[in-house]
C-alpha positions as CSV (number, residue, x, y, z in Angstrom):
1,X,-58.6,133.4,23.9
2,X,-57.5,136.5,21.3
3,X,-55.7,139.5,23.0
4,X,-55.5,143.1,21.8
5,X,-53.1,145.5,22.4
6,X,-54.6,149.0,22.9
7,X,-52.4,152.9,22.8
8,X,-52.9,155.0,26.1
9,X,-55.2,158.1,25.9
10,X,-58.1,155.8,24.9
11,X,-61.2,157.6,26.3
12,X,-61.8,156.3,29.6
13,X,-64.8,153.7,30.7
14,X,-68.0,155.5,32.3
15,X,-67.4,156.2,36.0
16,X,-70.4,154.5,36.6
17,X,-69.1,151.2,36.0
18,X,-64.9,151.6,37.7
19,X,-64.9,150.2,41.4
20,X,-61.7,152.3,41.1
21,X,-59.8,155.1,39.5
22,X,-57.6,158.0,39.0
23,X,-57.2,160.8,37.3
24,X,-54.4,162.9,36.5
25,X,-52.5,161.2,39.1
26,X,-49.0,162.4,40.3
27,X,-46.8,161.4,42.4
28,X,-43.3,162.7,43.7
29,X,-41.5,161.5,46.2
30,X,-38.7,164.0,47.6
31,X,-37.5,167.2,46.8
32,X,-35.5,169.4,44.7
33,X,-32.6,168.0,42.4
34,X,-33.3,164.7,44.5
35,X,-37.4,164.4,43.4
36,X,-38.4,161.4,41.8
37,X,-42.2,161.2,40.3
38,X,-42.9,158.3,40.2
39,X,-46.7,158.9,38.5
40,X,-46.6,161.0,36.1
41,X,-50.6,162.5,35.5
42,X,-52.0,158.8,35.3
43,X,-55.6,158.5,34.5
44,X,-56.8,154.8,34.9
45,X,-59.6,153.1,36.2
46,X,-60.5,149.7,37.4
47,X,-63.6,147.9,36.2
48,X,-66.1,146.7,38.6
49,X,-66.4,142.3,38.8
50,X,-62.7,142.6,37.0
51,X,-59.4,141.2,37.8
52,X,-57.1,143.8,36.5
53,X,-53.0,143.0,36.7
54,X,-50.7,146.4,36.8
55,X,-47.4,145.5,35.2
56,X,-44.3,147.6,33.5
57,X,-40.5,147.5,33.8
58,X,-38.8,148.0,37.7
59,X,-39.4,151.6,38.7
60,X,-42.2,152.3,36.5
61,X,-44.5,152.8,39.5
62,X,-46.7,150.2,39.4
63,X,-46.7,149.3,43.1
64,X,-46.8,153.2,44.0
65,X,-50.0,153.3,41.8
66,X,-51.5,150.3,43.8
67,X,-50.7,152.4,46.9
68,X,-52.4,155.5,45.8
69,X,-55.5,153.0,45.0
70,X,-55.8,151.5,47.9
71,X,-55.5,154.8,50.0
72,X,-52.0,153.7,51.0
73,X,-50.1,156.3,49.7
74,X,-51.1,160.2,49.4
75,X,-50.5,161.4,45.7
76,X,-49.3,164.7,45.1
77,X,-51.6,165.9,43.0
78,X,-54.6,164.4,40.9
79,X,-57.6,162.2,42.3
80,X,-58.1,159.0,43.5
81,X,-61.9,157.4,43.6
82,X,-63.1,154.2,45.5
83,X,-66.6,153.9,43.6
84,X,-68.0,157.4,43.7
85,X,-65.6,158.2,46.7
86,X,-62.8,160.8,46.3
87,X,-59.6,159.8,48.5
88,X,-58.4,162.8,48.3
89,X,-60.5,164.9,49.4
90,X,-60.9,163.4,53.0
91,X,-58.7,163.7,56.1
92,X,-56.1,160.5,56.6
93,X,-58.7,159.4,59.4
94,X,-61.6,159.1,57.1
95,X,-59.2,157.1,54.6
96,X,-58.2,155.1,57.0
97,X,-61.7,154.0,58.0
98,X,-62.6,153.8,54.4
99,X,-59.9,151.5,53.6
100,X,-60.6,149.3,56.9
101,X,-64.2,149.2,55.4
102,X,-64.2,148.7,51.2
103,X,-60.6,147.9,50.7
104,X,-59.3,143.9,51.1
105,X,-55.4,143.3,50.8
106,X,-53.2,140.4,50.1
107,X,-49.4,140.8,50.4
108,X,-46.6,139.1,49.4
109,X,-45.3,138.7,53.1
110,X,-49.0,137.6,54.2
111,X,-49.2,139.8,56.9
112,X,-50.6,137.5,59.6
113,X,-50.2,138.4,63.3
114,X,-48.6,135.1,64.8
115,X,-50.2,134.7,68.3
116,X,-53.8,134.5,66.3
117,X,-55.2,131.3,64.9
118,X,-56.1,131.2,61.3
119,X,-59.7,131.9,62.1
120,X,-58.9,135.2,64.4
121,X,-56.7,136.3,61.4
122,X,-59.1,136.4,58.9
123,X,-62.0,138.2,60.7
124,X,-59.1,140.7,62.2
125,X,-60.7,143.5,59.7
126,X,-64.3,142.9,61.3
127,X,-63.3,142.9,64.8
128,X,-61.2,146.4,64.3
129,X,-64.3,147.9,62.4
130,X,-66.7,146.2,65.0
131,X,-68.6,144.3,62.7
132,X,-70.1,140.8,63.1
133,X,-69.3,138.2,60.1
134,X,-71.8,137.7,57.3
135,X,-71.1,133.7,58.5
136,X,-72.6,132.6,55.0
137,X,-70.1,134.6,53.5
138,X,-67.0,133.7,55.7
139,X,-68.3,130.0,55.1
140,X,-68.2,130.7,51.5
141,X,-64.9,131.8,51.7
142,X,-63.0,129.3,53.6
143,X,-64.6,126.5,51.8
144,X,-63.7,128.1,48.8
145,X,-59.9,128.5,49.8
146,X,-59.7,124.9,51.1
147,X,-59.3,126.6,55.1
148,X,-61.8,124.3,57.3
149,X,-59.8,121.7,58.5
150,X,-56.9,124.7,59.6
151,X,-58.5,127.6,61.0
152,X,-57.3,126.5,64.9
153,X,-54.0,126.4,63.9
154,X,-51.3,129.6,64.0
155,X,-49.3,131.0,61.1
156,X,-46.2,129.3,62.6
157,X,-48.2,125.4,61.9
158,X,-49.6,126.6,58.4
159,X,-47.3,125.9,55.2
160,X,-46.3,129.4,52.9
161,X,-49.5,128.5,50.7
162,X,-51.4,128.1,53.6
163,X,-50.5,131.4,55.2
164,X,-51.3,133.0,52.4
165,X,-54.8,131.8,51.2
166,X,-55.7,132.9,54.7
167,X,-54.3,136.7,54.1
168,X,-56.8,136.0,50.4
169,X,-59.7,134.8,52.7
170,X,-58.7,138.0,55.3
171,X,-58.7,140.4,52.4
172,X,-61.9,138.7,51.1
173,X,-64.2,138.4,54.4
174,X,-65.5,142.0,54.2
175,X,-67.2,141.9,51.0
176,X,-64.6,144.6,49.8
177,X,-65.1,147.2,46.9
178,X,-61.9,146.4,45.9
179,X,-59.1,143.2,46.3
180,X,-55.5,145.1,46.4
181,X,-52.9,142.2,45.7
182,X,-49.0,143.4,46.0
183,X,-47.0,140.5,44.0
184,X,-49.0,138.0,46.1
185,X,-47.6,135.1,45.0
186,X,-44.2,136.3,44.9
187,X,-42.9,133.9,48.1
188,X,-44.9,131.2,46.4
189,X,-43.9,128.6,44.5
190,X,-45.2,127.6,41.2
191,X,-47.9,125.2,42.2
192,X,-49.6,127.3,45.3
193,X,-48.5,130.4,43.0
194,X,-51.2,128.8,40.3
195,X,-53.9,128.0,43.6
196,X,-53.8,131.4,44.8
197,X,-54.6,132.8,41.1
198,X,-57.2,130.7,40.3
199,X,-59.0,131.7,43.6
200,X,-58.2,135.4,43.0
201,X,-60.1,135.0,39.2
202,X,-63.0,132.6,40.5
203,X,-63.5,135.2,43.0
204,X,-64.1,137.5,40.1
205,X,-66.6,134.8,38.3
206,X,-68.1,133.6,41.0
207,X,-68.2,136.6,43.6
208,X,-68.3,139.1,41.7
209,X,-65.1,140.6,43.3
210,X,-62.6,143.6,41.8
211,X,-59.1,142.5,41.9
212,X,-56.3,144.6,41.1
213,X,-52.8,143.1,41.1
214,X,-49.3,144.0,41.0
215,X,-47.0,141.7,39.4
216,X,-43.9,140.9,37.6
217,X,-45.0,137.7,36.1
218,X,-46.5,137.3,32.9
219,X,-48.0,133.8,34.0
220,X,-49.7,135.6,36.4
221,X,-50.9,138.4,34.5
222,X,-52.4,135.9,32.5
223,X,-55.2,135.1,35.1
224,X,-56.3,138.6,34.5
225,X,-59.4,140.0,32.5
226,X,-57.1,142.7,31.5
227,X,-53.1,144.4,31.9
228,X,-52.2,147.7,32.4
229,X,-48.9,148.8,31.4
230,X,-46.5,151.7,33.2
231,X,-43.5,152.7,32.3
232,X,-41.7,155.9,33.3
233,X,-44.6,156.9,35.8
234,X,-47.0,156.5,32.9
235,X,-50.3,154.7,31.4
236,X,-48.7,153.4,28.1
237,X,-50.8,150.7,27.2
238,X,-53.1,147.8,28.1
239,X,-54.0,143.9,27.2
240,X,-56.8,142.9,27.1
241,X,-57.8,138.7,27.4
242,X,-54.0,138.7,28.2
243,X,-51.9,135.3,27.7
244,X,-48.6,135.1,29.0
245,X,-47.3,135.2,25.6
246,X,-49.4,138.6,24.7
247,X,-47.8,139.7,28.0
248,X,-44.2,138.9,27.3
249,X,-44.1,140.3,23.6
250,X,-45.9,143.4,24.7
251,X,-43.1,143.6,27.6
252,X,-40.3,143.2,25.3
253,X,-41.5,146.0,23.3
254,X,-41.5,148.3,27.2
255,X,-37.9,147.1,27.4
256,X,-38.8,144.9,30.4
């Protein structure tokens, strides 16, 4: 696979075809002498059927832009889309139901409530929205992630890797708009690390999904269609067919 390194301010893609994106996005956290933005006018978006990684040097704001993304976080100023959706233009109720509705997470802490069985955890998004399972779907799903033979047991009899494909098949069982993934395989070691990716980009190929992950790791930005690079609260670059040795010379050059 070749990679290309592309300058910010590139025009953007069509609307049409971004499950997600902002525009002119800032965020500031404080006040005064003691403000920090953290986004600094950040105008991004996130191809539809793409698994996109977000990556740049500690502080840069990568995991405050995931935030904003997933409706999260409130920015400052700027806008925030979900398809043709503008975040920030509805009350915090109406985002919550939104993300409840088109918006999957997976965590690095997984997230899972303990007194639930596998099974109850991952259709815990339906039941709060009062939907019924699409059960060829949720079939899909836990065959895919390997979950059959454990969906009766709890968190607390489930191994880390375990645990956390079943926060990916949680995040996964609504048929979201858009997969959020916070440095999911950050409690992971290297071999479940590697399962969980390759789930995350078949889900992409085979599902048509939009993943958009955080991360530090440039093996793990390698599973990614394409990288976007922060630093200093800004858009200052992207990969595209990323490998993890495109990632860590382009890194080097950020100072990371």
């Amino acid at each position: 696979m070749t990679s290309s390194t592309t300058v910010a301010n590139r025009p953007a893609r069509p609307a049409g075809s971004a499950a997600a994106r902002t525009v002119d996005l800032v965020k500031v956290y404080g006040t005064g002498a003691a403000a920090v933005r953290a986004l600094d006018g950040v105008t991004v978006d996130f191809a539809a059927g793409a698994f996109t990684a977000i990556m740049g040097p500690s502080g840069s704001g990568k995991s405050t832009l995931l935030h904003c993304v997933a409706g999260l976080d409130t920015p400052t100023s700027g806008h925030v889309f979900l398809g043709d959706t503008d975040l920030t233009r509805m009350s915090d109720k109406a985002v919550t139901l939104i993300r409840r509705k088109r918006v999957g997470f997976v965590f690095q802490s997984f997230n899972l409530l303990p007194m639930l069985t596998a099974e109850q955890n991952i259709l815990l998004p339906l039941r709060l929205a009062g939907q019924r399972p699409d059960r060829a779907w949720y079939d899909g799903v836990v065959d895919a992630l390997g979950l059959g033979d454990r969906l009766s047991h709890r968190p607390g009899e489930l191994s880390g890797g375990q645990q956390q494909r079943v926060a990916a098949a949680r995040a996964l069982v609504t048929r979201p708009d858009v997969v959020v993934a916070d440095e999911p395989t950050g409690a992971l070691d290297r071999t479940t690390s590697a399962e969980l990716l390759g789930f995350l980009a078949r889900s992409v190929r085979e599902l048509g999904q939009t993943v958009v992950m955080v991360t530090h790791d440039p093996s793990a930005a390698a599973y990614a269609d394409r990288v976007v690079l922060l630093a200093d609260g800004r858009l200052v670059g992207e990969i595209d067919s990323p490998t993890t040795d495109s990632v860590l010379d382009t890194m080097r050059g950020l100072g990371a």
